[in-house]
C-alpha positions as CSV (number, residue, x, y, z in Angstrom):
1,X,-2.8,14.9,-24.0
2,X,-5.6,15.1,-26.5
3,X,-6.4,17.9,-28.5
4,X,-9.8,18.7,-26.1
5,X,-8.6,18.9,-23.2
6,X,-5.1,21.1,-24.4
7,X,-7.7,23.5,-25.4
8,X,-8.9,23.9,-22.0
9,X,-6.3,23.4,-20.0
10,X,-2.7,24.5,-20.5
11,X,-0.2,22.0,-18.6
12,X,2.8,23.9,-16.8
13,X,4.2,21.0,-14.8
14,X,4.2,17.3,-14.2
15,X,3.4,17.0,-10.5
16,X,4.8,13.2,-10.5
17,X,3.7,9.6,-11.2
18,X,1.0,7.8,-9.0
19,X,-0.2,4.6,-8.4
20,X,-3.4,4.9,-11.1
21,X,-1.6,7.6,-13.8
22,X,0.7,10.7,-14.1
23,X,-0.2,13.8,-12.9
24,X,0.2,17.3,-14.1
25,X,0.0,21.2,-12.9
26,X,-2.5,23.2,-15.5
27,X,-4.0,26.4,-15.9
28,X,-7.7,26.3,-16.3
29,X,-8.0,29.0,-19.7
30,X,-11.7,29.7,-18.6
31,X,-11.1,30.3,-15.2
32,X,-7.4,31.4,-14.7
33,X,-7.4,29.0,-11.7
34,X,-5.0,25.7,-11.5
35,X,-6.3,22.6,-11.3
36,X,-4.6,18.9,-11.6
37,X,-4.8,16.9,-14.3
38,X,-4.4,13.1,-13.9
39,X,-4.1,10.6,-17.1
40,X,-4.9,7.5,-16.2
41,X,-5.2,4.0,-18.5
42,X,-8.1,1.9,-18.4
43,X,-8.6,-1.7,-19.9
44,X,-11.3,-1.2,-22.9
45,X,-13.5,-4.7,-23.7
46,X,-15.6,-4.7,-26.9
47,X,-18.1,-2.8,-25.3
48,X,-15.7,0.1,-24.6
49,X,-15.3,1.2,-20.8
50,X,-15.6,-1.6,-18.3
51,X,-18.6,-1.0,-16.0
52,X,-17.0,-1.4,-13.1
53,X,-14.6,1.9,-14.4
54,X,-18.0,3.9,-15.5
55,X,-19.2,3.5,-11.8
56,X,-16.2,4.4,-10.3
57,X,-16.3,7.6,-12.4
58,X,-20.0,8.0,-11.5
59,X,-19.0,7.5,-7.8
60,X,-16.4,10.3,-7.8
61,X,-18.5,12.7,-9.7
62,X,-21.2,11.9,-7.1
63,X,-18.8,12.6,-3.8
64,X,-18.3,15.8,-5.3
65,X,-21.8,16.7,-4.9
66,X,-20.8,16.7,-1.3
67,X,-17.9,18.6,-1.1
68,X,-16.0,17.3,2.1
69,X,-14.3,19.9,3.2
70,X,-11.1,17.1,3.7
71,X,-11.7,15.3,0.0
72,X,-9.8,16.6,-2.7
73,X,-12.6,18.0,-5.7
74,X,-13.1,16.0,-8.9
75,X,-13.9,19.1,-11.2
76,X,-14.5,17.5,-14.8
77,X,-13.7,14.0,-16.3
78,X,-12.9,13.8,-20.3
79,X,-12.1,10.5,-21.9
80,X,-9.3,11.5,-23.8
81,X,-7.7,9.0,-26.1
82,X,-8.8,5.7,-27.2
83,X,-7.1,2.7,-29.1
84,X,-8.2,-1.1,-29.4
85,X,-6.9,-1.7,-26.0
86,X,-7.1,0.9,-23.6
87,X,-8.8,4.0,-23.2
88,X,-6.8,7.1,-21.3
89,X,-9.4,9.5,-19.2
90,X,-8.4,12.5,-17.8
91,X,-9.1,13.5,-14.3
92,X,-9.2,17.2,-13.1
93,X,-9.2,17.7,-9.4
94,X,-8.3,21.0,-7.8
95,X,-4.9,21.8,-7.0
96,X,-3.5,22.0,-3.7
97,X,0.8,23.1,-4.1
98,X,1.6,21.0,-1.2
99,X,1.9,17.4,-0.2
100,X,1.9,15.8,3.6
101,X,5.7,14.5,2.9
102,X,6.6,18.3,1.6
103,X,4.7,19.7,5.2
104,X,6.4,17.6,7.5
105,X,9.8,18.3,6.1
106,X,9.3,21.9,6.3
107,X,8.8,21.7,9.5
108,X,11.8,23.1,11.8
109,X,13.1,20.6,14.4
110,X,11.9,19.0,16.6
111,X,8.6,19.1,14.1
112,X,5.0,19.8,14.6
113,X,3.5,20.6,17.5
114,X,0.9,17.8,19.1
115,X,-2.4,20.4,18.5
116,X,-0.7,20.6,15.0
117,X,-0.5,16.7,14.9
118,X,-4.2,15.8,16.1
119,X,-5.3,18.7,14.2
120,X,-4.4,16.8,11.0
121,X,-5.1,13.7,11.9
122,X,-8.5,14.5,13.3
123,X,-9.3,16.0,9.2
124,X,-7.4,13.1,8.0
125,X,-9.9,10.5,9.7
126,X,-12.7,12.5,8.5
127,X,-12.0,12.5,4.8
128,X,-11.7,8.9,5.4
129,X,-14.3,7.5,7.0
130,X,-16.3,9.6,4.6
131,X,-14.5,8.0,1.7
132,X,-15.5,4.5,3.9
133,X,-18.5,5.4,3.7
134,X,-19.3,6.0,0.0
135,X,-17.6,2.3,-0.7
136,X,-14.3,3.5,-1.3
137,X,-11.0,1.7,-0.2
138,X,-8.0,3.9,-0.6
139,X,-5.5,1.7,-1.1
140,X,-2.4,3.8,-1.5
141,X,-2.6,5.9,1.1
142,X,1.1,8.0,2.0
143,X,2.0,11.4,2.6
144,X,2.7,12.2,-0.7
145,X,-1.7,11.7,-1.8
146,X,-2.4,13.5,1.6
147,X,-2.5,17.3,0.5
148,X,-2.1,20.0,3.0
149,X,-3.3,23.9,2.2
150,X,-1.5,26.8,3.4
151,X,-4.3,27.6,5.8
152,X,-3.7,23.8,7.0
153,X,-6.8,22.3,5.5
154,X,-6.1,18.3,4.8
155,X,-7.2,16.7,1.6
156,X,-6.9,13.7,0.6
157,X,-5.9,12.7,-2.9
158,X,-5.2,9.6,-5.4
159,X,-8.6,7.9,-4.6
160,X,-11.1,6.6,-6.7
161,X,-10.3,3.8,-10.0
162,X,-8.1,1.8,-7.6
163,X,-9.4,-1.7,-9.4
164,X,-9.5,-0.2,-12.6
165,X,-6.1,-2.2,-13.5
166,X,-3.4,-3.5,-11.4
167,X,-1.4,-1.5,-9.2
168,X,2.4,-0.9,-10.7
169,X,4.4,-2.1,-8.1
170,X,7.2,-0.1,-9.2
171,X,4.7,3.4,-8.2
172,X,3.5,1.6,-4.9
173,X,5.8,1.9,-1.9
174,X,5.9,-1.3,0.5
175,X,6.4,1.1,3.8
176,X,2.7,1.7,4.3
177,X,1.0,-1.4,2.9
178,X,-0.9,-3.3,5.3
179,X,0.0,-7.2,6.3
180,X,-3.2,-8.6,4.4
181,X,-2.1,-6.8,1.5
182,X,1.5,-7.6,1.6
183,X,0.6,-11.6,2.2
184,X,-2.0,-11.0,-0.8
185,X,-4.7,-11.9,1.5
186,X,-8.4,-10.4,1.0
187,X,-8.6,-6.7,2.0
188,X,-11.3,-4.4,3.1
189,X,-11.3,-0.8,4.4
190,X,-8.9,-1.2,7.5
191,X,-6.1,-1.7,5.1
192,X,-6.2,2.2,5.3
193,X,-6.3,2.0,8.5
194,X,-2.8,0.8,8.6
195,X,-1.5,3.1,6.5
196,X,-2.9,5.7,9.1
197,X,-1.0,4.1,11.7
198,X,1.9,4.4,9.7
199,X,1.7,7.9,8.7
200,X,0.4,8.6,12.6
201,X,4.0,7.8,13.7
202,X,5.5,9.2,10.9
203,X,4.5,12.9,12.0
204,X,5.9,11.9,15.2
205,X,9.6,10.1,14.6
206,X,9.9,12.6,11.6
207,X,10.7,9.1,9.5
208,X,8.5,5.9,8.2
209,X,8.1,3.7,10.8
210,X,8.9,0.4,8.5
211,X,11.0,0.5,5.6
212,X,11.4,-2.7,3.9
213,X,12.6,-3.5,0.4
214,X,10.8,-6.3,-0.3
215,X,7.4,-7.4,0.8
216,X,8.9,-10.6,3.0
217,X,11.4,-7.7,4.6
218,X,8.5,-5.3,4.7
219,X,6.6,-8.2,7.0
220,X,10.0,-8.9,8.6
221,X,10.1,-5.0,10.5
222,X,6.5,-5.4,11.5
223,X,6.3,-8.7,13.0
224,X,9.7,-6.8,15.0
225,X,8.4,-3.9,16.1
226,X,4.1,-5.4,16.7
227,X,5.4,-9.1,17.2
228,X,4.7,-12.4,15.2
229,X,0.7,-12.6,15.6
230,X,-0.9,-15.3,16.5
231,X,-1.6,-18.7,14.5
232,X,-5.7,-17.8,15.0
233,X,-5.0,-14.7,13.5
234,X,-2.8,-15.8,10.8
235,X,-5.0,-15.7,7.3
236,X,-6.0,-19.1,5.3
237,X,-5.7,-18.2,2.0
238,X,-2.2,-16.7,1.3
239,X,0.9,-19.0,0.6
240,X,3.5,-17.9,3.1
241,X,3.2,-19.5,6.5
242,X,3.2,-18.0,9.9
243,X,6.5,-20.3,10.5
244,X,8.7,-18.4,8.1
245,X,9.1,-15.8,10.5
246,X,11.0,-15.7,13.4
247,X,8.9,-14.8,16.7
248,X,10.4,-11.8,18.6
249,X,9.7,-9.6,21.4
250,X,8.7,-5.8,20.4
251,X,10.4,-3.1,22.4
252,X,8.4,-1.2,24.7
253,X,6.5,1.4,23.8
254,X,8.2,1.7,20.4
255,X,4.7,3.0,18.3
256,X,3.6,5.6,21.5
257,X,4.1,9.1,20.8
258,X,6.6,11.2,22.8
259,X,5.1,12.3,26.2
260,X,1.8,10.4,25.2
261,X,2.9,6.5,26.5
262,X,-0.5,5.3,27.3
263,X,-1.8,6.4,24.0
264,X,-3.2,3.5,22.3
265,X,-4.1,4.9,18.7
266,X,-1.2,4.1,16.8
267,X,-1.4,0.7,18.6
268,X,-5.2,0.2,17.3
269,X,-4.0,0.9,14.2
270,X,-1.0,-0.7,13.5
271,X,-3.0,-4.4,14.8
272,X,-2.2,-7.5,12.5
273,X,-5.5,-8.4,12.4
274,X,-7.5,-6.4,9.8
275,X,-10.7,-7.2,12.0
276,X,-9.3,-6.1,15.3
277,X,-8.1,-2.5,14.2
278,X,-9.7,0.1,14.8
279,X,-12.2,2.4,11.9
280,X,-11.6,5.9,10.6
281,X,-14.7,6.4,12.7
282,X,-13.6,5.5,15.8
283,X,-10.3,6.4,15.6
284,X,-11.7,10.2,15.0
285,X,-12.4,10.2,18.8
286,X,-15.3,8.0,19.5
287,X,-13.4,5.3,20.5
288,X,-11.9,4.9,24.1
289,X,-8.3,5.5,24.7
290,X,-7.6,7.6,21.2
291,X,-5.8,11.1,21.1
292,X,-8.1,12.7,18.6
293,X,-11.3,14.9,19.0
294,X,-14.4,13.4,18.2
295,X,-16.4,13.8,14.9
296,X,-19.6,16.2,14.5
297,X,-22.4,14.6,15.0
298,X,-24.3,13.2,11.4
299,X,-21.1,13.0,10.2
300,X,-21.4,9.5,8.1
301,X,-19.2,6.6,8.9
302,X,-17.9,3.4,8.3
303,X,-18.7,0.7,11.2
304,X,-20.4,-1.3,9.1
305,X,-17.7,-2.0,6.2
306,X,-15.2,-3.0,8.2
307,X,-16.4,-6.9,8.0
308,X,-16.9,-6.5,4.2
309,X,-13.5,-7.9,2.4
310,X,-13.3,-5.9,-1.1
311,X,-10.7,-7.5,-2.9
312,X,-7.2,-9.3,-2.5
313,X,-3.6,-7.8,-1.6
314,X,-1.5,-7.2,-5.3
């Protein structure tokens, strides 16, 4: 950590490794406050920073302006080290001690209460589809980037850069990775949405729904529990055909939460078809059929985007 930001911040603990950088506890020395610090390693060019990572970093510093009550807050950004090569910037966010993953396994048995459940989900959807909204695509949404507050206040987390390099694989768990992404198809913002309808069910079984080991297993468990799609909704431009799987029969009601077995959000979530499932937007409660409270009015959405690919599965 370079000699700047050490004089500013005093680390006390590495949080753990995300997809984009390590991440570290600190103590602000102005403020007394924690914050957390996240390194992360951009590919410089001749002309230093790549644009693309400058308005990324512009982008973040201009969501904080908003300061969405369910979006974790970018405090500072500091360009830290530099070689030929890459350049290391330093992200400081506000810290927030627990996790989603930590929450739900706190939880005594038989875990959280419904209101608990649509409760977070409802702040979870809002964060984003305002995130949707303001051009950004997750990406590598689990529990572990979904903070929680003590008061039960949702943020999410690990946003922002996510094509400043390529993903490390070995940092990037299959078990919420949407089909488009896992064929290394072209993506757009409903490959969040999946991972929503992962984590949706997740707070219900009190395990992830698919855990594959590989991304042909990973497909393998979906097309068991959702069914093989269907050839017109099987993607052009990825390598492994539709006939490598076998065709099965999913077992009733397998994605329904307990006591809720008309429910159809995890089910308009969790559709093959990227164009087909469902937005943050609607599946905050505007949609038909959905378990979750509606959104305030004005608050800004993400119809539109969900036509607009943004980049390919890696």
């Amino acid at each position: 950590m370079a000699k700047e930001v050490r004089a500013q911040y005093e680390p006390v603990a590495e949080i753990g490794v995300g997809a984009y950088g390590t991440v570290y506890k600190a103590r602000d020395l102005q403020s007394g406050k924690f914050v957390a610090l996240k390194n992360v390693r951009v590919q410089t060019t001749e002309n230093g920073l790549p644009l693309s990572t400058v308005r990324e970093v512009a982008l973040l510093k201009r969501l904080e302006h908003f300061d969405h009550p369910n979006i974790v807050r970018l405090m500072d950004v500091c360009a830290t080290a530099r070689t030929e090569r890459e350049t290391k910037v330093t992200l400081v966010f506000e810290h927030v001690d627990q996790d989603l993953k930590t929450y739900l396994d706190k939880a005594p048995a038989p875990g959280l209460p419904l209101d608990t459940i649509k409760d977070l989900m409802r702040q979870f959807l809002r964060g984003l589809d305002f995130l949707h909204s303001n051009c950004i695509v997750h990406r590598d949404l689990k529990p572990e980037n979904i903070l929680v507050t003590s008061s039960g206040q949702v943020k999410l987390a690990d946003f922002g850069l996510g094509d400043a390099g390529p993903v490390p694989m070995q940092v990037v768990t299959l078990w919420y990775r949407a089909p488009e992404v896992l064929l290394q198809s072209t993506y757009a913002t409903p490959v969040d949405m999946w991972s929503v309808g992962c984590i949706f069910a997740e707070m219900f079984r009190r395990k992830p729904l698919f855990c594959g080991n590989s991304e042909a297993d990973q497909l393998g468990k979906i097309f068991d529990m959702i069914g093989l799609p269907v050839e017109d909704d099987w993607p052009l431009d990825v390598a492994l055909p539709r006939g490598a799987f076998t065709p099965t029969q999913p077992p009733e009601g397998c994605m329904s939460p307990p006591e809720q077995p008309a429910n159809r959000a995890p089910q308009e979530m969790l559709t093959f078809n990227p164009y087909k499932r469902i937005s943050a937007y609607k599946g905050a409660g505007v949609g038909p059929g959905v378990l979750l409270v509606a959104v305030p009015h004005g608050q800004p959405h993400a119809q539109d985007l969900q036509d607009t690919p943004t980049g390919r599965g890696q």
